[in-house]
N, C-alpha and C positions, 0 to 999 in steps of 0.2 A: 465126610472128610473136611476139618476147620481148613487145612492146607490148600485146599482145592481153589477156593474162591479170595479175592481181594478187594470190598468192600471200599476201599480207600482210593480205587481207581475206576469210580463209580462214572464221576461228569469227563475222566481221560477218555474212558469207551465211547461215552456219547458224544461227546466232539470229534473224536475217532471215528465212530459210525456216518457220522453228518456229512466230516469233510471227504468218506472216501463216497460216500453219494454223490456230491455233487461232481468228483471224480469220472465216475462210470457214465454220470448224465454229460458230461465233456466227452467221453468217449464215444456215447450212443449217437450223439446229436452229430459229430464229426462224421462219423459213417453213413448216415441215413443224408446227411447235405454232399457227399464226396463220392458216396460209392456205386451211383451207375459211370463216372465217367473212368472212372479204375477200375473194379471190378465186375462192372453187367455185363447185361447179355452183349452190348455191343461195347463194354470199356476194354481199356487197351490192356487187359490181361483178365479175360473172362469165368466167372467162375465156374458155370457150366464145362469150358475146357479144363481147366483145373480137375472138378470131381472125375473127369474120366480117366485120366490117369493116373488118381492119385487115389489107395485105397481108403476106407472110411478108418480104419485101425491106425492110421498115420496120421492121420487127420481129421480128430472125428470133429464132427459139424452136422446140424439138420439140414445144411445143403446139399448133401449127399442124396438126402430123401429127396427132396426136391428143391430147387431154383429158380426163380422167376424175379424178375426187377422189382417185380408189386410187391411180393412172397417177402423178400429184405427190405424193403422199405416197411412194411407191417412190424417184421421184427426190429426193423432198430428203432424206431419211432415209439412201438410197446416198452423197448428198452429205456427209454427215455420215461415214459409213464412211471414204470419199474423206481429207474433211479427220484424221481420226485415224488413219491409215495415215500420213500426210504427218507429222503432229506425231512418229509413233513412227521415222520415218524410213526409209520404205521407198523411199522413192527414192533414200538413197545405196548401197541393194544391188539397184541397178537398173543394166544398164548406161546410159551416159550418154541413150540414145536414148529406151529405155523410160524414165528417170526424166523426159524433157521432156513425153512423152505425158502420163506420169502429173499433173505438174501441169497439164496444158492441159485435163484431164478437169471439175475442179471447174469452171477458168473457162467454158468450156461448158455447163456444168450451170447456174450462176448467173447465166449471160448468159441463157439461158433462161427465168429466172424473173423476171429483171429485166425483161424486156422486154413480157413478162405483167402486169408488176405496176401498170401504169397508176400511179393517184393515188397509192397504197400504199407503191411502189417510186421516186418521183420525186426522193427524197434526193441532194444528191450524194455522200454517199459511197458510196452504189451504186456510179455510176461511176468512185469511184474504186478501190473494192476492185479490180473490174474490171481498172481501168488495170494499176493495179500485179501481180495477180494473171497480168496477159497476160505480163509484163516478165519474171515468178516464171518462166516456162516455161522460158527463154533463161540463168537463173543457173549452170545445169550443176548436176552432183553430183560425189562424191567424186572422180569420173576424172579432174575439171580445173578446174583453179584460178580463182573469179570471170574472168568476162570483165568488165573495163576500160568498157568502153562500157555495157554492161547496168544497171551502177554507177551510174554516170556520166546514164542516162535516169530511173536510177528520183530520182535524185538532182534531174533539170528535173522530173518530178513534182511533188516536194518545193518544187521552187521557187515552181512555178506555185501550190499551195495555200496558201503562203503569203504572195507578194508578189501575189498575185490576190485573197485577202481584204484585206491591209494598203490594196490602190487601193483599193477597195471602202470602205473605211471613209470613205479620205482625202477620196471623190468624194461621199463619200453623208452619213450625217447631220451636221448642224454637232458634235452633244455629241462627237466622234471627236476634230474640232479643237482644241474646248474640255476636251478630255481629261474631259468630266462624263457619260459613259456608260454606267457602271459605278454611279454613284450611282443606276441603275432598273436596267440589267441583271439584277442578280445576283434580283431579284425577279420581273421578267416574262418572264425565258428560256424557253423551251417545258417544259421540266420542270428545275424544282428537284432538286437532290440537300438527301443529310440535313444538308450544310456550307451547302447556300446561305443561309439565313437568319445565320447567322454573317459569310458574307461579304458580305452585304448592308447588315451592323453595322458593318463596319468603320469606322473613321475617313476621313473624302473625302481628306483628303492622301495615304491611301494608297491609295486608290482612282484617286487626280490619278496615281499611280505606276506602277499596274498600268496605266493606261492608255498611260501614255508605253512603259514595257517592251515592250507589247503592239505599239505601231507599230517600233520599234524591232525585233523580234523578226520584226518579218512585212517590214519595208521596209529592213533592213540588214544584219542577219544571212543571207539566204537566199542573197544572193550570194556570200558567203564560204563556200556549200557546196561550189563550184568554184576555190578556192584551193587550195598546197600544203596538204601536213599539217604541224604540225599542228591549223594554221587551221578545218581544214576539223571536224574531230573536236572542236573547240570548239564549233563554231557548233551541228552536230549535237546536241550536249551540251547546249546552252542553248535549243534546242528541244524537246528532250526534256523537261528540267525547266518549261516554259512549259506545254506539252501536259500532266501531272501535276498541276498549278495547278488549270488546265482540267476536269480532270479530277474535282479534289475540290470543284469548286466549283458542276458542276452536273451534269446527264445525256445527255449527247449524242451518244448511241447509241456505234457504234465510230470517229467521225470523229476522236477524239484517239488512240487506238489505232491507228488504220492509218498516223494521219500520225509516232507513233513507229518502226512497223517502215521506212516509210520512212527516217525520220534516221538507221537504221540502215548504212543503204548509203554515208554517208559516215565513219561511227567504227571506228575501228583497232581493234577489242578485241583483248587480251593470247591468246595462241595460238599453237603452232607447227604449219605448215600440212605434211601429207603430203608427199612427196616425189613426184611425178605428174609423167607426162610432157607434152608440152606438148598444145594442145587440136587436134583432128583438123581436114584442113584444112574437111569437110564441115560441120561446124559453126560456124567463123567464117566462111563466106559464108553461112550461114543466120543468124548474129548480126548481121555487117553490112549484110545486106538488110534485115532488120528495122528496123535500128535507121535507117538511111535512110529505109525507112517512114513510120518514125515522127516522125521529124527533117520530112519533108514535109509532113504530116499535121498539125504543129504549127503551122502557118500560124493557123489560123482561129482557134485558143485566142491564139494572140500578135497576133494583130488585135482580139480582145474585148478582151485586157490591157490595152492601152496606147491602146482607143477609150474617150472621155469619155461614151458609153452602154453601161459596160458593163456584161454580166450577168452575174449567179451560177448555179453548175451548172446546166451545159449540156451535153449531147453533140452533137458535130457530127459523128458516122457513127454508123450502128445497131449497132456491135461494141463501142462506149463505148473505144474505143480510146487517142484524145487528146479529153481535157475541159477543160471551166473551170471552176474554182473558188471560191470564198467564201463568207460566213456575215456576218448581222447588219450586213447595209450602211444598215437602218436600226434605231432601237433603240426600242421600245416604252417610254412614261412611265410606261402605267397597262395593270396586268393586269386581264381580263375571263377567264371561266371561264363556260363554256355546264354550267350543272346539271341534269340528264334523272333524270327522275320519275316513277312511274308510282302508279296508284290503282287499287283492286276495285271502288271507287262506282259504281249504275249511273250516276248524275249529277252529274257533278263539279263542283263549286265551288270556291273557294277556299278553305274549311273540309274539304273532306274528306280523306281521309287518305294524304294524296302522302309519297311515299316515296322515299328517293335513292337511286338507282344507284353505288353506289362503283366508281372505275376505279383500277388499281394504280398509274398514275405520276403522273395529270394531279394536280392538288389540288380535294379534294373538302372530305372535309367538316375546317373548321376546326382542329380539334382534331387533327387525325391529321398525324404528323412524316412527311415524305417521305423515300423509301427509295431506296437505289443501283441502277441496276437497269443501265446502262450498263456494260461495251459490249452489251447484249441492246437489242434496241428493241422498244419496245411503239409497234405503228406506228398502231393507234385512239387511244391517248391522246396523240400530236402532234398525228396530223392533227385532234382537238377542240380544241387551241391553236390551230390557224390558224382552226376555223371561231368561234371567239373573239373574233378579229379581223375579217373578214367572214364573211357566212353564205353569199358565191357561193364560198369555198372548202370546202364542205358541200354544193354543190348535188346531186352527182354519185351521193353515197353517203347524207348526214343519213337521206334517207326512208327506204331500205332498212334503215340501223339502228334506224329505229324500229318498222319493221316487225318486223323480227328480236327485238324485247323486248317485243310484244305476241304473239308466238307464244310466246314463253322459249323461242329457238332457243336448243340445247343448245351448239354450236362459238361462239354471239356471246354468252353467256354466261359464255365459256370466257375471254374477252379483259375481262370485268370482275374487280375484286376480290370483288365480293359483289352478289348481286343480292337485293333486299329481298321478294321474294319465292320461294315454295314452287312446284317443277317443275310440279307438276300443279294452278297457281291460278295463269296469268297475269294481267298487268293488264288492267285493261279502256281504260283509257286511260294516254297517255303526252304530258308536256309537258317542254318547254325552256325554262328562264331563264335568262340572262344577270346575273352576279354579276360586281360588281367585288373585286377581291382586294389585298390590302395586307398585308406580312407587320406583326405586330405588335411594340409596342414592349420596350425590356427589364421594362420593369415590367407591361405588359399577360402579356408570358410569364409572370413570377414570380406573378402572382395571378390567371391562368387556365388556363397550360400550354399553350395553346394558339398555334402559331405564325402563324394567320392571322386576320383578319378578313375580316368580306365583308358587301356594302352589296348589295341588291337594284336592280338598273339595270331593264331592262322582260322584257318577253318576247320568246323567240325564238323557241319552235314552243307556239301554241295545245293544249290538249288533245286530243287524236287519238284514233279508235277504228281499230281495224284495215279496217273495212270502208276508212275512208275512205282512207288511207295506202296500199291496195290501190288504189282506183280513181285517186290521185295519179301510182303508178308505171305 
């Protein structure tokens, strides 16, 4: 079938192939350096307890078969091999068969881990690596020229993430309509980059700007992904430069990264493509059944779209197959920062000598400029932005981390920037306050350097001793 194959989106696949590698090598590397203090045998939401109440059919995962701290560390660490085999391109001197394998290996691997990772892992771009990751199998290699359809799915991806946030907006806070949600955004977003405070300065008329762009960009551009060229390699274009925006303006783990290799699959880049015969017939009925699949499967994300309840990331099968999408349906006015402390006092008071836990992304203490750390996610310093917001999205884990800093577990340790105190003196006590944060102004910068301020709001975990925090869990 001439129809099947697209010769002309030869070097889009391969840069496509390339950048979702180094994608999944972000993902693999993230879990194998984070996941004994969250998810091992002793992290504060274990997986071992996980598989027992949770069946394989719901969750499927080879940690059902078995768990062990070493057992994941093997696999995410292979996964990581996996993803740099793939960036060096060892699936175009694969034949086409074994080069399908070979991508289907990571998404295996990472569906695995995802499916384990409870609270930890409930981002959506989880599922979206995922999605796109399954699609990656189906691209072929050097034997045969992009399949058309494959394009074409990963391309309704693309759609779905971004006219499924653009509803999301239109549906949910009024500041969206009023284009004034950008005037607190750039402040209270889960993690600041080292730009946000710059872009939080800016002028509100171009704030009024970025926001119109922004519906724009998610509610009228997506559909001209499915137009001729070279329409289509526009609009692609003008997401790409939005997602970079995105990018510099705060930390949002890999979710603007994936949704670039995405745009990928509609732009034409400059290339001339092998001379390859056409694609086997054994293959395009394994592309067309898939993508029928998938085209089926899409029902239940295109009924949350276009329902006036609807939700953001969501899976609706345990493969994370077809999902739904979106970010920031509503926007926070005022940032809040939970700050964890600990003391040697036998008797703590409010004079004695509490000390702060630095963590590497969230914002701590005033003075200290935040750093890039995206596409890497530090997934303790999100999840303390949500429990920021309320303290039931902390119910699950809060205690176990405080446990873990009144032993100085050495792996929860390992997930702060600095802990105020020495391996062999842990605290004797450990407290949580709730701090309001406001970045500060140009002249507060220029006469203390400091890009934050922060107001004492009340408390949110009383002074704890271990015994007690033991008899709580």
């Amino acid at each position: 079938m001439e129809w099947f194959t697209a010769p002309e989106y030869w070097m889009s696949r391969l840069v496509l192939q390339k950048a979702l590698a180094v994608v999944y090598l972000v993902a693999f590397l993230g879990a194998a350096l984070q996941f004994r203090a969250l998810i091992g045998e002793r992290g504060m939401l274990p997986v071992p307890r996980f598989v027992a109440r949770v069946p394989f059919r719901q969750a499927p995962s080879v940690f059902h078969l078995h768990y062990s701290d070493r057992f994941f560390a093997v696999w995410a660490w292979t996964g990581c091999a996996v993803s740099v085999a793939l960036v060096a391109g060892l699936d175009g001197r694969l034949p086409l068969w074994g080069a399908m394998l070979l991508w289907l290996v990571p998404w295996v691997m990472y569906l695995s881990i995802v499916n384990v990772g409870q609270t930890w892992y409930s981002f959506g771009w989880e599922s979206l690596l995922l999605e796109t990751g399954f699609l990656a199998v189906f691209l072929g290699n050097d034997e045969v020229a992009p399949p058309v359809v494959v394009l074409f799915l990963l391309r309704w991806i693309l759609f779905r993430v971004e006219f499924g946030a653009g509803l999301i907006k239109m549906r949910g806070d009024a500041c969206w309509r009023k284009l004034t949600c950008l005037d607190h955004h750039h402040e209270t977003q889960p993690m600041p980059g080292p730009l946000s405070w710059f872009f939080h300065h800016l002028p509100k008329p171009l704030h009024r700007v970025e926001v119109a762009a922004n519906h724009f960009t998610q509610l009228v551009v997506p559909v001209l992904l499915f137009a001729p060229q070279p329409v289509a390699t526009a609009a692609a274009a003008l997401m790409i430069v939005t997602q970079l925006w995105l990018i510099l303006s705060g930390n949002f783990s890999w979710l603007n990264w994936i949704t670039i290799v995405l745009a990928l699959s509609a732009l034409e880049l400059p290339g001339t493509a092998p001379d390859v015969p056409g694609a086997p017939l054994w293959y395009e009925v394994v592309v067309l059944a898939v993508a029928a699949l998938l085209v089926t499967l899409s029902y239940h994300p295109v009924r949350n779209m276009i329902s006036r309840r609807q939700v953001m990331n969501r899976s609706f099968d345990p493969l994370h197959l077809v999902n739904t999408y979106g970010a920031f349906g509503s926007v926070s006015r005022i940032r809040y920062e939970v700050v964890v402390e600990g003391t040697a006092d036998a008797v703590p008071h409010e004079d004695s000598d509490w000390r702060e836990y630095e963590f590497r992304g969230k914002p701590g203490d005033p003075g200290r400029w935040p750093r890039q750390f995206a596409p890497y996610h530090l997934r303790l310093d999100w999840m303390m932005w949500f429990a920021a917001l309320s303290p039931a999205y902390a119910g699950s884990w809060f205690g176990a981390l405080v446990e873990r800093l009144l032993e100085n577990d050495r792996d929860t340790l390992r997930l702060l920037r600095r802990s105020p105190f020495p391996p062999d003196a842990p605290p004797r006590y450990v407290r949580a306050r709730l701090f309001r944060y406001r970045y500060t102004t140009w002249q507060e910068l220029r006469e203390t350097g400091a890009c934050w301020e922060r107001t004492y709001v009340r408390e949110f975990l009383p002074p704890t001793r271990l015994d007690v925090v033991v008899q709580r869990s």
